[in-house]
Structure formats: structure tokens, C-alpha cells
TORTI-858971 format. One record per residue (C-alpha): residue number from 1; residue in one letter; x, y, z. Coordinates in Angstrom, 1 decimal. Layout:
NUM / A / X / Y / Z
...
***
This chain:
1 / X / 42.5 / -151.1 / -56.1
2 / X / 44.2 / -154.3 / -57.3
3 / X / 42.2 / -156.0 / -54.4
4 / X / 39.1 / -154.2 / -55.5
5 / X / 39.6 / -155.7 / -59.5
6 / X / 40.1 / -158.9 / -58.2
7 / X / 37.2 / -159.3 / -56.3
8 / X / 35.1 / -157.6 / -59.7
9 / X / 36.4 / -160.1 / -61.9
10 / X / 36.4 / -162.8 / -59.6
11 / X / 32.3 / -161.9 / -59.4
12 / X / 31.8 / -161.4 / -63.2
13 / X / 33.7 / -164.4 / -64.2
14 / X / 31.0 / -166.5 / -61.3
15 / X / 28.3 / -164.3 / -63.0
16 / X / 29.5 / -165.7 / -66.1
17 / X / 29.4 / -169.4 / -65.0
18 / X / 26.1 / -169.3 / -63.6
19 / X / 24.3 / -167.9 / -66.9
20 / X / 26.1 / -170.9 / -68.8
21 / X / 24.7 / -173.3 / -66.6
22 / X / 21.2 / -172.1 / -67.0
23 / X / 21.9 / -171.3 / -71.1
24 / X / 19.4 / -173.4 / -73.0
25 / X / 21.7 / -176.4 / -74.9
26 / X / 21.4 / -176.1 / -78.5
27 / X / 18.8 / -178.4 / -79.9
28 / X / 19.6 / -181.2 / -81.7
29 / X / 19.4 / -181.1 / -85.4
30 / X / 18.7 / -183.7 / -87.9
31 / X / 19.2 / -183.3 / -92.0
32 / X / 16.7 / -186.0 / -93.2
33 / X / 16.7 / -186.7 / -97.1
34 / X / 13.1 / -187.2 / -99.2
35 / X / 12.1 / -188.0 / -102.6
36 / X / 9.2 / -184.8 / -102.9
37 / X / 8.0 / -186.6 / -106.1
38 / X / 5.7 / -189.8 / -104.7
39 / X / 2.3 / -188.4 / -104.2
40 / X / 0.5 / -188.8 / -102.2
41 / X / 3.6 / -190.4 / -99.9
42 / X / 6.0 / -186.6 / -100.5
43 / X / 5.4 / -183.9 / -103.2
44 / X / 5.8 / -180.1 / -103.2
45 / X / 2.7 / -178.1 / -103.5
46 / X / 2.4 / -174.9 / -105.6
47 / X / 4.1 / -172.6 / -103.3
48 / X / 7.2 / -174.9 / -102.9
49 / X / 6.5 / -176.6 / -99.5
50 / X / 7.3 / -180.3 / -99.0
51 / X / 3.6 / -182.3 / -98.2
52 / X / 2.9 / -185.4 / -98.3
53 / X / 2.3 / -188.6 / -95.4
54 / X / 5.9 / -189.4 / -95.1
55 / X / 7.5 / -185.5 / -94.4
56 / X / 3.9 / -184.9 / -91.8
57 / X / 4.9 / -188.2 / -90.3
58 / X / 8.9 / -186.9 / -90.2
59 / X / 7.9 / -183.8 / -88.8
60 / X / 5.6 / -185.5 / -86.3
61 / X / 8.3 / -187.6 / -85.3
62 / X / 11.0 / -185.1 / -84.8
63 / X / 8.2 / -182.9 / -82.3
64 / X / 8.2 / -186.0 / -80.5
65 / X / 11.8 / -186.4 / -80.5
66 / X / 12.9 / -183.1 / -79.3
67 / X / 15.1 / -182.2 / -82.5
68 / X / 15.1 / -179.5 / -85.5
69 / X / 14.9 / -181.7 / -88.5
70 / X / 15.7 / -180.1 / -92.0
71 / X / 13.7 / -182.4 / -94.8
72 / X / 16.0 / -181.8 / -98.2
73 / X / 14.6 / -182.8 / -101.7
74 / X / 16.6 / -185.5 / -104.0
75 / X / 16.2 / -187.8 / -106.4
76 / X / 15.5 / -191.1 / -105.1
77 / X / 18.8 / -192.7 / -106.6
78 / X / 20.3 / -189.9 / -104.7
79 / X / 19.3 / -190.3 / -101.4
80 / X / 21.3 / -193.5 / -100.4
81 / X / 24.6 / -192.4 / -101.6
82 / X / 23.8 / -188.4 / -99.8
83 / X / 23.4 / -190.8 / -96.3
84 / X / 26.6 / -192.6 / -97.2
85 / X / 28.9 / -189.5 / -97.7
86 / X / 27.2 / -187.9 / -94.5
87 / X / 25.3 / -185.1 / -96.4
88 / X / 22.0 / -186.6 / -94.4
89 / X / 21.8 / -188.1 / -91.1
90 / X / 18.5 / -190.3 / -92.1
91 / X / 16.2 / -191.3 / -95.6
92 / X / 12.3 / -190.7 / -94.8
93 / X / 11.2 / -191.8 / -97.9
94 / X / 9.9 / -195.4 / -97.8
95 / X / 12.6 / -197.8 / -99.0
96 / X / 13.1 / -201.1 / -100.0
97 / X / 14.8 / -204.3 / -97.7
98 / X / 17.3 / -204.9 / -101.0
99 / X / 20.0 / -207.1 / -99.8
100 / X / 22.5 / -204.5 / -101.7
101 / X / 21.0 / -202.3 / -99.3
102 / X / 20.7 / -204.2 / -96.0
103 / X / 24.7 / -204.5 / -96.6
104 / X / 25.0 / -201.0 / -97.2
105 / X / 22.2 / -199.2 / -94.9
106 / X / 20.1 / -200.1 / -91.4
107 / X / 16.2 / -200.5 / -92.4
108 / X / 14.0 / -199.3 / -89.4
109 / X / 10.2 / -200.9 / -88.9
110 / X / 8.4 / -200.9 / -91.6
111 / X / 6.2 / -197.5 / -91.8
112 / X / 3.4 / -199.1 / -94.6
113 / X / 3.0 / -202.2 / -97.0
114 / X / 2.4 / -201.6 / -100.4
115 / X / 2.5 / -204.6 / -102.7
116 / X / 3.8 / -203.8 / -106.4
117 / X / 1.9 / -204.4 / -109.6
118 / X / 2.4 / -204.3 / -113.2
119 / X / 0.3 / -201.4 / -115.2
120 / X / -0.9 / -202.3 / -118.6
121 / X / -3.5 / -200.9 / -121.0
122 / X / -7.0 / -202.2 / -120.1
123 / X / -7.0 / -204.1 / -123.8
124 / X / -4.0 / -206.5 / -123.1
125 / X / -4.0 / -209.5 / -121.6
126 / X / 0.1 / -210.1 / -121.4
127 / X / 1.8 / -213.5 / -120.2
128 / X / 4.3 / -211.9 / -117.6
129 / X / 7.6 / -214.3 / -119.0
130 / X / 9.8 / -213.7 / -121.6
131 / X / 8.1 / -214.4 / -124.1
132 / X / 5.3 / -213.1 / -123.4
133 / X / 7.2 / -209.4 / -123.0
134 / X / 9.2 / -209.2 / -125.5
135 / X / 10.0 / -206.0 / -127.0
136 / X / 7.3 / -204.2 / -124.1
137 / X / 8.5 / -201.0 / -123.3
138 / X / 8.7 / -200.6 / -119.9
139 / X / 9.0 / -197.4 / -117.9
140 / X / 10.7 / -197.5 / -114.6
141 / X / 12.1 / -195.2 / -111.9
142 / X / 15.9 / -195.1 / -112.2
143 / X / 17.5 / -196.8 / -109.2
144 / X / 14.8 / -198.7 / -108.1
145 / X / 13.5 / -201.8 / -106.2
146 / X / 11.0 / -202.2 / -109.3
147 / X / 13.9 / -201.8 / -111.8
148 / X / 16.2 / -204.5 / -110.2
149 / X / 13.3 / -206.8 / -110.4
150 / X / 12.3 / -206.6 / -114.2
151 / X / 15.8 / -206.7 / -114.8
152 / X / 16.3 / -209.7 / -112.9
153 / X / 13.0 / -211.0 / -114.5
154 / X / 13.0 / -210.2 / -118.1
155 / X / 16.7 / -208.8 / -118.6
156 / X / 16.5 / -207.7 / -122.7
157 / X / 13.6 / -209.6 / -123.4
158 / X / 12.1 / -205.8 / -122.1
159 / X / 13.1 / -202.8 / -123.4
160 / X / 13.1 / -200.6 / -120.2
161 / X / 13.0 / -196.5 / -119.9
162 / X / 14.5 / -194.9 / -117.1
163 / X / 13.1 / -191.8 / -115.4
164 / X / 14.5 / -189.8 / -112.1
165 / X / 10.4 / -189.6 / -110.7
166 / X / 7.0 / -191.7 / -111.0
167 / X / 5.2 / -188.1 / -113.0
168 / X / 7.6 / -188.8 / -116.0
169 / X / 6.7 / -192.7 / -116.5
170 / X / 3.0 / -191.5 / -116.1
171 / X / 2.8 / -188.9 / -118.7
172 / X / 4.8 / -191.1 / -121.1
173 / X / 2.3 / -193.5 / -119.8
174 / X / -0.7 / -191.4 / -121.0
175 / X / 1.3 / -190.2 / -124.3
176 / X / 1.2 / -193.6 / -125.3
177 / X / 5.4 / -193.9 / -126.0
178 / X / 5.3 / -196.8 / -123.3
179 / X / 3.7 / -200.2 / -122.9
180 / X / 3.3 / -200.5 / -119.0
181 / X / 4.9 / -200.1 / -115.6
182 / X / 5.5 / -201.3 / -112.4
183 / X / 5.1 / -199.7 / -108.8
184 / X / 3.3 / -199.6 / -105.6
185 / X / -0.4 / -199.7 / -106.2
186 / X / -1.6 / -197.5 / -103.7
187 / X / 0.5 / -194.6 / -105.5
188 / X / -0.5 / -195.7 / -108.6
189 / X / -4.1 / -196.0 / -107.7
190 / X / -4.3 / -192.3 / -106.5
191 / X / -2.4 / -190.6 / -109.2
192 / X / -3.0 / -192.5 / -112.0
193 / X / -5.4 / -195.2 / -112.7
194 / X / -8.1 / -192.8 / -110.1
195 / X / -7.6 / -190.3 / -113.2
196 / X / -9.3 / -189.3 / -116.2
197 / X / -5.6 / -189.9 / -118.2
198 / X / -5.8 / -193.6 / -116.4
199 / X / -9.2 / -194.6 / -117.4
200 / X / -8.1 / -197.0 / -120.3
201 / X / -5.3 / -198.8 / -117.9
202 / X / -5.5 / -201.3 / -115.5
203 / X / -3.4 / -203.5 / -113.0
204 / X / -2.1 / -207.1 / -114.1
205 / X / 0.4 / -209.5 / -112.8
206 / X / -0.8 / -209.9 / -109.4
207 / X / 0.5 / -208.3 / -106.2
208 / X / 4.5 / -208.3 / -106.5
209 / X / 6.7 / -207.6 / -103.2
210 / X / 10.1 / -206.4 / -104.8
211 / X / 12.0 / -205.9 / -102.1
212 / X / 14.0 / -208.7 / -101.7
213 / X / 11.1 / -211.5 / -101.3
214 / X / 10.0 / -209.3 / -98.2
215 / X / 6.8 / -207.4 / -97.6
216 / X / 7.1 / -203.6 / -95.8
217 / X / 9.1 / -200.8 / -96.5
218 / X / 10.9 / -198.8 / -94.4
219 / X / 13.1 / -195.5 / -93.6
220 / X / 16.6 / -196.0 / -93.5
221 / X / 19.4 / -194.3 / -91.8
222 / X / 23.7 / -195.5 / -91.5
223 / X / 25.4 / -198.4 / -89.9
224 / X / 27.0 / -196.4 / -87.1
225 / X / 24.1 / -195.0 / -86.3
226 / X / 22.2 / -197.5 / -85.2
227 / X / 21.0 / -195.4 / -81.3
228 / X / 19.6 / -192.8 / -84.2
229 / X / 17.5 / -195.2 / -85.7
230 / X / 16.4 / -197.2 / -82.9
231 / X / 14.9 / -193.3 / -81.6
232 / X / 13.4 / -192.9 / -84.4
233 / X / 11.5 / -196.3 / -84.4
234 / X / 10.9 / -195.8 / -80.8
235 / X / 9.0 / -192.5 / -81.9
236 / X / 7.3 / -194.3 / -84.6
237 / X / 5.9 / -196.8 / -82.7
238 / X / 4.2 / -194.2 / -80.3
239 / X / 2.7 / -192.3 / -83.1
240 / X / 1.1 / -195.4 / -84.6
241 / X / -0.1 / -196.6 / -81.4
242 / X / -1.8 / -193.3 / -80.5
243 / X / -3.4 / -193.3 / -83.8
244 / X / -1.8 / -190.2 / -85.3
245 / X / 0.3 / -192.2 / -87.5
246 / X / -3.8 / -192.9 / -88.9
247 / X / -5.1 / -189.3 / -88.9
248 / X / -1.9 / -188.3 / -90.4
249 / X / -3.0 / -190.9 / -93.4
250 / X / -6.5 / -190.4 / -94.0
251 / X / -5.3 / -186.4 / -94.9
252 / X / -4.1 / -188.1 / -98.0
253 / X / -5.3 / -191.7 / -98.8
254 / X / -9.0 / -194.0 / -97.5
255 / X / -6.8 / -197.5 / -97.5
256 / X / -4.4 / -198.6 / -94.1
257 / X / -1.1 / -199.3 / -95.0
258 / X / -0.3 / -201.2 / -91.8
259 / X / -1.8 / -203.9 / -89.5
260 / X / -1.6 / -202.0 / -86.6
261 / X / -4.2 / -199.2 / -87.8
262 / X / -7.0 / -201.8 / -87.5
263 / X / -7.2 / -200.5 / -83.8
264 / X / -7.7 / -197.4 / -85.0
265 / X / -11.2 / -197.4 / -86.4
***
């Protein structure tokens, strides 16, 4: 009998070995942090789903990539510090090449270019110095590459309003309780100026490239994980060569946002 149960076990326990090695390894999963307030780049439609170009270009890239990717909603100013402490393993909101955050962060390729540009009321004709702004109130997303910039700019010449997302600085906007903005005038093109509530505004001070002096923004993810982002932009670069990266875009906006969608016509 002993014989017997040592031959059993000695079966079950090879049994055992050979459905491990056959067992399907556990997918790979990636928490990925986005804005949801930047239409038509990320918002969340009516019945709470995250849209927009940048989460079908994540999700796109994650297929590709052969991992589960969770997309979580924050606050922009939120999303750098959540990759620092580990709480995301990558941003997928388009970001900015700040040198503050080139020390901080790795910036992957750029995914589009989108030049800034002031926001006025149609009627004014303002001198962009000092002088020329003083007193404006100007209404800017909290934590931004746009912020930095007037502040650098203007500093209290301006009398700037923070808000957490773009839909807040475009009601007050419409209200009338500010002067202008600033911010990327493809986004402000679609969802504001395109609109009855933007009819009486217009663009002014030329196209601006906050970031640093340098044109392009990207996704971002942390120094030590420099084989993650170099996979991602691998994927990326596949996606806009096949033109998907295009069909992907034209779902939600007419105008390219990078060079390399000129083959794709």
C-alpha cells in the first residue's frame, strides 16, 4: 500500500507540473492615468465611459501591446504626482516637455502638436505686455504649461483664476466674469469658439508653444521605467504608420495633429 501511495502521489504531483506549464501566465496589467475633462482629446460621455482620441489611442495601444490597461480619471495637477508615488504606471494625457518635468518624468514621442493661443473677446485688440494686460483677468487650468507661462510673462500685472478643468474657464468665459484665456487651439476651436456661447470671441497673440520653447506634446511615464516607455512608443509608432493613429482622429476632429498623417490621405 505505501508502494501503491507513492506511486499516486508521485503521478498527481507530475499531473500537477504539467497543467502549470501549459497554465496561461497572467496578463500583464497597466494602470494608466487621464485627464477625462479635454474634449475632444478625453471626456466621459453620459453614461460614465471614458471617450475621447487619447483613451481610443491608449486602448489601441495596449491591444497592440498584449496588456490589460486600466484608464483612471484625475485632475490634471493630479496626474504627475499619482505616477510619482506609483499609483499609475503611465500619464496618457498629452503633456507638456517643462524642464520641471523633464527632471522629474520621461516624455515619450510626441502623440500631436498643438500650438497655444490667447482667447479674447472679438471687440479687443490687446497689446500682449504688461502694460497692455494689466488688471485682465485671466482664466487658467491649475497646474498647467499655460499657467507657468503667463506667470512667467505677466506675473501681477494679470490677475489669473485657477480652475481644476478647461469647462470651468469656458463657462466663466461665456458668463462674462473673465477677460480671456490661453490653451491649445484645436481644443479650443471645437468646444468653444465652434459654439454658439463662442461666437463673440476670437483668437489673438499668435501661435504660442508653452512647453518649454518646444513644439509637441507627449505621454509621460517614470524614470525607472524607461523599457515601459520605450514599448509604448514602439506601439505608437506602428499605429501612426498604419494609419489608425488617423482614423482614430477623424472620429473626433477634421485637422492632423502630426506630420506623419500627411501619408495618410
Amino acid at each position: 500500500m505505501t508502494v501503491d501511495r507513492t506511486i499516486a502521489a508521485i503521478a498527481l504531483a507530475s499531473v500537477s507540473l504539467l497543467a502549470s506549464a501549459f497554465a496561461p501566465a497572467h496578463a500583464e496589467k497597466l494602470v494608466l492615468g487621464n485627464e477625462g475633462s479635454y474634449p475632444p482629446f478625453s471626456m466621459v460621455d453620459p453614461s460614465g465611459r471614458l471617450t475621447g482620441l487619447e483613451p481610443d489611442l491608449a486602448r489601441e495601444m495596449c491591444k497592440r501591446m498584449n496588456v490589460d490597461c486600466e484608464i483612471v480619471v484625475m485632475d490634471f495637477k493630479g496626474l504627475i504626482p499619482a505616477l510619482l508615488q506609483k499609483k499609475l504606471d503611465a500619464v496618457v494625457s498629452q503633456t507638456k516637455p517643462l524642464p520641471e518635468r523633464k527632471e522629474k518624468v520621461l516624455f515619450g514621442r510626441p502623440v500631436l502638436f498643438n500650438p497655444d493661443s490667447y482667447v479674447v473677446p472679438a471687440n479687443k485688440n490687446y497689446e500682449f505686455t504688461k502694460a497692455g494686460l494689466k488688471g485682465v483677468r485671466i482664466g487658467l487650468q491649475r497646474g498647467s504649461a499655460q499657467a507657468k507661462y503667463v506667470t512667467e510673462q505677466f506675473g501681477d500685472a494679470v490677475q489669473i483664476v485657477f480652475y481644476d478643468n478647461p469647462d470651468q474657464i469656458r463657462l466663466d468665459l461665456a458668463n462674462g466674469r473673465l477677460d480671456m484665456s490661453l490653451g491649445p487651439k484645436i481644443s479650443w476651436t471645437n468646444e468653444f469658439l465652434s459654439k454658439p456661447e463662442g461666437k463673440n470671441w476670437k483668437f489673438a497673440g499668435g501661435d504660442l508653444w508653452t512647453g518649454g520653447g518646444e513644439a509637441g506634446s507627449s505621454w509621460i511615464a517614470r524614470k525607472d521605467s524607461a523599457e515601459l516607455l520605450n514599448r509604448m512608443n514602439a506601439t505608437l509608432d506602428t499605429i501612426i504608420k498604419d494609419c489608425t493613429f488617423t482614423t482614430l482622429r477623424k472620429k473626433y476632429m477634421e485637422v492632423a495633429l502630426l506630420p506623419e498623417e500627411a501619408a495618410c490621405k
